[in-house]
N, C-alpha and C positions, 0 to 999 in steps of 0.2 A: 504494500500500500504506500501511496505517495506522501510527502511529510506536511502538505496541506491538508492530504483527507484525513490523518491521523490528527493533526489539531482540530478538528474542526469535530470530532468525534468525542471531545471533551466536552464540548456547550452543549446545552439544551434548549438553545436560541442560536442562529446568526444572519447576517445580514449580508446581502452582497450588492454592489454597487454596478453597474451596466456594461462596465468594463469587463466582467465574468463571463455574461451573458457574447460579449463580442468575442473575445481569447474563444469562448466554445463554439462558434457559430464560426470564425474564419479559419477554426485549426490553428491558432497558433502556436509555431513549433515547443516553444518552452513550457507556455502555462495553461495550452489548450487542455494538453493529457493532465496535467494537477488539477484543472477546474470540471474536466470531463468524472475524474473519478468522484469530487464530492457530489456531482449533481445525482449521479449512481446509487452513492449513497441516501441521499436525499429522498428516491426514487422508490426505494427499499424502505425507508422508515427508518433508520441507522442513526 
């Protein structure tokens, strides 16, 4: 698991800013897969 989805795996709340939403929707190459995997999670109920 990526070192985003694991922090984010700590809250029981969080917030993402529109910036997330683009990195996932253009692929990009660094933080599309970090952002891809918490949306995953998200997805799941995690």
């Amino acid at each position: 698991m990526g070192r985003l989805a694991d922090e984010v795996r700590k809250y029981k709340r969080i917030a993402f800013d529109t910036n997330t939403l683009i990195y996932l929707l253009e692929k990009h190459q660094v933080y599309g897969p970090e952002v891809k995997e918490v949306f995953e999670l998200i997805e799941k109920g995690v």
